[in-house]
N, C-alpha and C positions, 0 to 999 in steps of 0.2 A: 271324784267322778270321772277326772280323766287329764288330759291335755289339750284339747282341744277345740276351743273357744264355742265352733256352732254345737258341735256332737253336748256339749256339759250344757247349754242351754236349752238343746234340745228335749234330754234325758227329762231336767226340772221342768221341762214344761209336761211334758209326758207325765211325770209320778203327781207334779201336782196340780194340773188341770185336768188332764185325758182320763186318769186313773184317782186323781183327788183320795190322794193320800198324803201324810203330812211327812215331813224330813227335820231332822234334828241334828244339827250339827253339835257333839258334844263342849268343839272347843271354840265353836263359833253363835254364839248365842243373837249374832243379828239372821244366823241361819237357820232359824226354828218359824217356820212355819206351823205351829201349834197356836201360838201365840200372835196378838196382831193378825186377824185376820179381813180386817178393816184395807181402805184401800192404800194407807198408808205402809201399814205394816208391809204389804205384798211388794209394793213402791221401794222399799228398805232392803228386804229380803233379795227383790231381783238384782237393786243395782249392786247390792255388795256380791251376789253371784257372781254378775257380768262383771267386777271388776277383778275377782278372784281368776275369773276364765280366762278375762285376756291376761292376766299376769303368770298363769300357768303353761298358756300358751306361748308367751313373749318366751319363758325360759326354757320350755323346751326347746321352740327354734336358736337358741342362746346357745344350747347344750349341743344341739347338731353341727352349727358352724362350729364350735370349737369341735369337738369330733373331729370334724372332715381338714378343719386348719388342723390338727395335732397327726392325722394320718398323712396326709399330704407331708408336713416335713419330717415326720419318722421313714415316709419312701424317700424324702430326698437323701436322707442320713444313710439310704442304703439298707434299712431296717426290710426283711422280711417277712411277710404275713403269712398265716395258716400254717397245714401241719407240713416239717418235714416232710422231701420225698425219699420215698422208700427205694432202697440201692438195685439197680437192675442184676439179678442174678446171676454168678457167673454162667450160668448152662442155659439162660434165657434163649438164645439164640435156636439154640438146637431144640428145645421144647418148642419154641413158635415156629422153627422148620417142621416138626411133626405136626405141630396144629396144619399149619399154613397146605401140607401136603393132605390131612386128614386123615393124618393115622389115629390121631387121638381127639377130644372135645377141646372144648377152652375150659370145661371146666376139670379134667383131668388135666391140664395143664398147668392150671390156678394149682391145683393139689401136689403136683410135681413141683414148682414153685413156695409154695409155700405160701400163698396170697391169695386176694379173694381172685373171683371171678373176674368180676368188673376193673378190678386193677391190670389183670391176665390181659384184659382186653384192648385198654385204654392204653397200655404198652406196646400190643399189636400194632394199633393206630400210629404211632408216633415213633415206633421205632423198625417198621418193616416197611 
């Protein structure tokens, strides 16, 4: 149902109070609300929910700090993210002189270039 401790008990209260529909977990048989519908049963049912949610939530935030610890020393390693950049054309100069003076668009310039628009542009920005 999810990661996220309130949002998963939330949804279970939703499907089966608000909407009182029953849930069956195939490989969790204390999660069959079909069954035991007495106050015990629902007693059972919820707490092995709620201990499954905080356990799924523990491991997701488990999973983020390693993430951000495993990026953080791949940056100290020197390690690069995302996509290469793409080589500034040799004739770049002189097409963003024609843009810049308005002989031509940015996006006749992108096409002269060989690139998109938005890349046409973003070059503009940072290199005139």
């Amino acid at each position: 149902m999810g990661r996220n401790y309130d949002e998963i008990i939330e949804q279970w209260r939703i499907i089966t109070k608000q909407i009182d529909a029953d849930i069956l977990v195939i490989d969790m048989p204390l999660l069959d609300t079909r069954v035991g519908k007495d106050l015990t049963g629902k007693f059972v049912a919820d707490l092995v929910l709620q201990i499954l949610s905080y356990v799924a939530q523990t491991e997701r935030e488990a999973i983020k700090q390693r993430q951000a610890e495993g990026i953080s020393a791949a940056k100290a390693r020197g390690v690069k993210f995302g996509r290469p950049c793409i080589p500034l054309p040799n004739d770049f100069y002189v097409v963003s002189e024609m843009y810049r003076r308005q002989m031509i668009t940015s996006r006749e310039s992108a096409r002269m270039l060989s690139v998109s628009q938005d890349t046409f542009l973003r070059w503009t920005k940072r290199y005139n």
